[in-house]
Backbone as a ProteinNet text record, in pm:
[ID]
protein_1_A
[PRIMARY]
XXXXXXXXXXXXXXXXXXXXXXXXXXXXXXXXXXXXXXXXXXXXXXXXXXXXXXXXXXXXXXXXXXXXXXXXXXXXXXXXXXXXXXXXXXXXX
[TERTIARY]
17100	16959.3	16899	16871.9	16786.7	16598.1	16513.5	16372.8	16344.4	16220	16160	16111.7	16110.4	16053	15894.7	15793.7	15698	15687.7	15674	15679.7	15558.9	15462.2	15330.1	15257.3	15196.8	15074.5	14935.3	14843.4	14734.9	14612.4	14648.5	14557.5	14566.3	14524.5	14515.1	14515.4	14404.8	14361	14439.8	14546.1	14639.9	14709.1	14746.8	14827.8	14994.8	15000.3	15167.1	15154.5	15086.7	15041.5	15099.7	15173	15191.2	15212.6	15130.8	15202	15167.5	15109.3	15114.9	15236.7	15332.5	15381.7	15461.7	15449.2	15466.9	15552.2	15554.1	15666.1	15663.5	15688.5	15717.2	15792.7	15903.8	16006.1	15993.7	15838.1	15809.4	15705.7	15647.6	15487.2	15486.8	15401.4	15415.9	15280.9	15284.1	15127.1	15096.9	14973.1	14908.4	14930.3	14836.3	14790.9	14726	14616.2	14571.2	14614.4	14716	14803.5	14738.7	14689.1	14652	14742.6	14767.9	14834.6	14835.5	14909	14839	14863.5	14971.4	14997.3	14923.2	14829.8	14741.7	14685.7	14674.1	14640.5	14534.7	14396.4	14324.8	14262.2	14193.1	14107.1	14182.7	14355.4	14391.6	14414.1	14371.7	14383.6	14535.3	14598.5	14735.8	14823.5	14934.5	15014.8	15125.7	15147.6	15257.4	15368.1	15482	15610.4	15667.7	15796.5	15901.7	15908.4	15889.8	15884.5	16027.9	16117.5	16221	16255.2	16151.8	16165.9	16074.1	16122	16074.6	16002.4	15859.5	15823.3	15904.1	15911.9	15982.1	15847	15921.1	15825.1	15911	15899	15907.6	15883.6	15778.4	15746.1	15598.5	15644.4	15490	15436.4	15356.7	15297.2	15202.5	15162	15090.7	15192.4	15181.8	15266.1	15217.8	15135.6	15072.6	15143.5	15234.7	15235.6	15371.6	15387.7	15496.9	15608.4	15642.6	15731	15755.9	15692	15747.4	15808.4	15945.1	16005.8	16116.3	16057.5	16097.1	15975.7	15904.1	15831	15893.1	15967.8	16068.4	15990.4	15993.9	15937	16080.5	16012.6	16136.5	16137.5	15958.3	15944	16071.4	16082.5	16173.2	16079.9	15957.9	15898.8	15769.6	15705.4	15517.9	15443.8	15357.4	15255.4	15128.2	15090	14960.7	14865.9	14728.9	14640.8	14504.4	14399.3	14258.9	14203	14150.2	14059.6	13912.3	13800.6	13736.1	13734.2	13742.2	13752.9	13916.6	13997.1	14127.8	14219.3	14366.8	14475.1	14526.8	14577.1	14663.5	14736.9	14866.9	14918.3	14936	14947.2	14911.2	14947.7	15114.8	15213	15138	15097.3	15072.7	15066.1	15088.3	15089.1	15073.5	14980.2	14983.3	15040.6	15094.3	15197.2	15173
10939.1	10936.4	11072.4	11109.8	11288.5	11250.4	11323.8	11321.8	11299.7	11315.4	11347.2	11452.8	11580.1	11665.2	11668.3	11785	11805.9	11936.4	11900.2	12006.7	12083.5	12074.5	12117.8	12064.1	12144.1	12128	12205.3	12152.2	12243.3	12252.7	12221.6	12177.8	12356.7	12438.5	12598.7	12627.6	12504.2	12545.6	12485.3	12397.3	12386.7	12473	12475.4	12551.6	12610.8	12475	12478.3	12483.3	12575.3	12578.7	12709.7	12812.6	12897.2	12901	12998.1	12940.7	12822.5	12746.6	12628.1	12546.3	12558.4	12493.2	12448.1	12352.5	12291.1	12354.3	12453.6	12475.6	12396.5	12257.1	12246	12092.3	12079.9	11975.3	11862.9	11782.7	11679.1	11654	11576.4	11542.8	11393.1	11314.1	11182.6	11149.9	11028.1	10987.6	10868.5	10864.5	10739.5	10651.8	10553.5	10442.3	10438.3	10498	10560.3	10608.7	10687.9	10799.7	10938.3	10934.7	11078.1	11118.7	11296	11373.3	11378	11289.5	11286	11406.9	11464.2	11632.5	11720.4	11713.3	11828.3	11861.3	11964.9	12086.3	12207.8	12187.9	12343.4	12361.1	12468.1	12550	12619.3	12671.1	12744.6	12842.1	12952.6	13087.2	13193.1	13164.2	13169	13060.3	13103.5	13015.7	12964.2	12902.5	12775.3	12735.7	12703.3	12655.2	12763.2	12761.7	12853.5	12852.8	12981.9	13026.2	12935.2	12937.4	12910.2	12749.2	12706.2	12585.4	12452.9	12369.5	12343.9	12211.1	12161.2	12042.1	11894.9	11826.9	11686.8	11567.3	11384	11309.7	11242.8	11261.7	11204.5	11038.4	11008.2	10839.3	10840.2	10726.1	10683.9	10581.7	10520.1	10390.5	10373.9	10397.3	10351.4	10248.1	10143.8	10046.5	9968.5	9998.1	9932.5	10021.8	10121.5	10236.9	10162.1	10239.7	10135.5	10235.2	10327.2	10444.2	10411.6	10331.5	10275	10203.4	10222.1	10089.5	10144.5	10007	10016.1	10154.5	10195.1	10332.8	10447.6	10457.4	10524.8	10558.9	10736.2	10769.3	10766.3	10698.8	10705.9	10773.8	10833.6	10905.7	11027.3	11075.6	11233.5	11323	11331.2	11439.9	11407	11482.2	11430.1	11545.7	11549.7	11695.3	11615.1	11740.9	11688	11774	11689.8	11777.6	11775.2	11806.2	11803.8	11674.9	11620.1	11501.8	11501.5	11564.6	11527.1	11648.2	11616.5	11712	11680.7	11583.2	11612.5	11618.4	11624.7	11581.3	11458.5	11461.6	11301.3	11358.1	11204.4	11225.5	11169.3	11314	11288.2	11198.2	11184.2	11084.8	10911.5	10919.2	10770.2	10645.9	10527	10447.8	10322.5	10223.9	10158.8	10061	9899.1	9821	9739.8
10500.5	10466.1	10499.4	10407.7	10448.3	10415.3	10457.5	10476.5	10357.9	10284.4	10220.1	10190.1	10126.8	10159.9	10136.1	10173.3	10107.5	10022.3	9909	9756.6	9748.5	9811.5	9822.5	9914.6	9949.2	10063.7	10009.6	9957	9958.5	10047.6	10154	10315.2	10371	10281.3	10351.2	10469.6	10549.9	10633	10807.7	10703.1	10815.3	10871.3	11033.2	11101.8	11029.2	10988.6	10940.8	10797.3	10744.3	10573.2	10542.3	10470.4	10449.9	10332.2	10231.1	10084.7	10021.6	10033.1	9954.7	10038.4	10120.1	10174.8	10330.3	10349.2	10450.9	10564.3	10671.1	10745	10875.7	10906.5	11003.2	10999.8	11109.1	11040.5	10995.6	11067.1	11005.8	11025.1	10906.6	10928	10957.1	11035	10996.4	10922.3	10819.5	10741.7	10774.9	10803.9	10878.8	10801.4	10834.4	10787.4	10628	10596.7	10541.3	10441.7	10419.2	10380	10412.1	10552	10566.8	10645.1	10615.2	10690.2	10905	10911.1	11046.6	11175.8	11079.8	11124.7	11124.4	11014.8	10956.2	11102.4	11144.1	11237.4	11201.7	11233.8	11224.7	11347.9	11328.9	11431.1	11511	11520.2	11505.6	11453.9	11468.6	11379.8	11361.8	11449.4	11411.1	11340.6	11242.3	11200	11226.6	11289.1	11371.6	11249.6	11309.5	11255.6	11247.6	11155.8	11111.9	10964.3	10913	10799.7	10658.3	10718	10671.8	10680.4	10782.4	10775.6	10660.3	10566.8	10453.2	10571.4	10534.3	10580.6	10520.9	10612.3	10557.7	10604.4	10544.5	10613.7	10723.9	10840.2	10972	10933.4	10963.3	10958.7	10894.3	10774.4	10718	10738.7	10812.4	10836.5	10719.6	10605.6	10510.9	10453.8	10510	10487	10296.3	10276.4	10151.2	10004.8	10098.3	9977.7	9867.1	9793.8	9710.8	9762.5	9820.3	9811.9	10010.8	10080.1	10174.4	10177.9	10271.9	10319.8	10485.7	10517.3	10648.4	10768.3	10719.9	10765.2	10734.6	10656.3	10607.4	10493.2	10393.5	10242.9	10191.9	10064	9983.9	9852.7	9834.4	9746.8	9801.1	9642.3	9614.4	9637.2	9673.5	9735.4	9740.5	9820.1	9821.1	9797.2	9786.3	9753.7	9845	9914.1	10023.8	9982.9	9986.3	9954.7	10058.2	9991	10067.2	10028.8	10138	10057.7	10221.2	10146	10228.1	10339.9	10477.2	10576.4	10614.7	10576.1	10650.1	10484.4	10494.5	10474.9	10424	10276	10250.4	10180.4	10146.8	10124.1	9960.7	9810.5	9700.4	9588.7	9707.1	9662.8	9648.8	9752.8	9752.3	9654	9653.9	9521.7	9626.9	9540.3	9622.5	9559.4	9659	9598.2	9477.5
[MASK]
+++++++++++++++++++++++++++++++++++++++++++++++++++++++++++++++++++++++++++++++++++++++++++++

């Protein structure tokens, strides 16, 4: 079983945002489907360049691409919604 990755991130203003994408090994997504990683008010940029973001654990249990807390989407794209982070993948069941 390998992660999920994330294919996009457009949360700029996250810590672990570089590029349009995700560097840090895993994000987990709430309940919600919000990014529950998303990180600002840091002005330096955190993670490793080389490192691609994955999904850790999703508790949006309602999503259709959950199972077990486990993503089973082939990739997610995160975006802005509001003042935080979700996740664009989402579908619900």
């Amino acid at each position: 079983m390998q992660m999920t990755p994330v294919a996009k991130c457009s949360a700029s203003t996250c810590t672990y945002n570089q590029q349009q994408l995700c560097h840090t090994l895993g994000i987990n997504v709430g309940p919600h489907a919000e990014c529950a990683t998303y990180s600002y008010g840091n002005p330096a940029k955190a993670g490793f360049k080389e490192v691609k973001g994955g999904i850790g654990a999703c508790q949006a249990a309602d999503c259709r691409f959950n199972e077990q807390l486990e993503c089973k989407a082939s990739d997610i794209d995160v975006e802005m919604h509001a003042h935080h982070a979700d996740c664009h993948t989402y579908e619900p069941k």
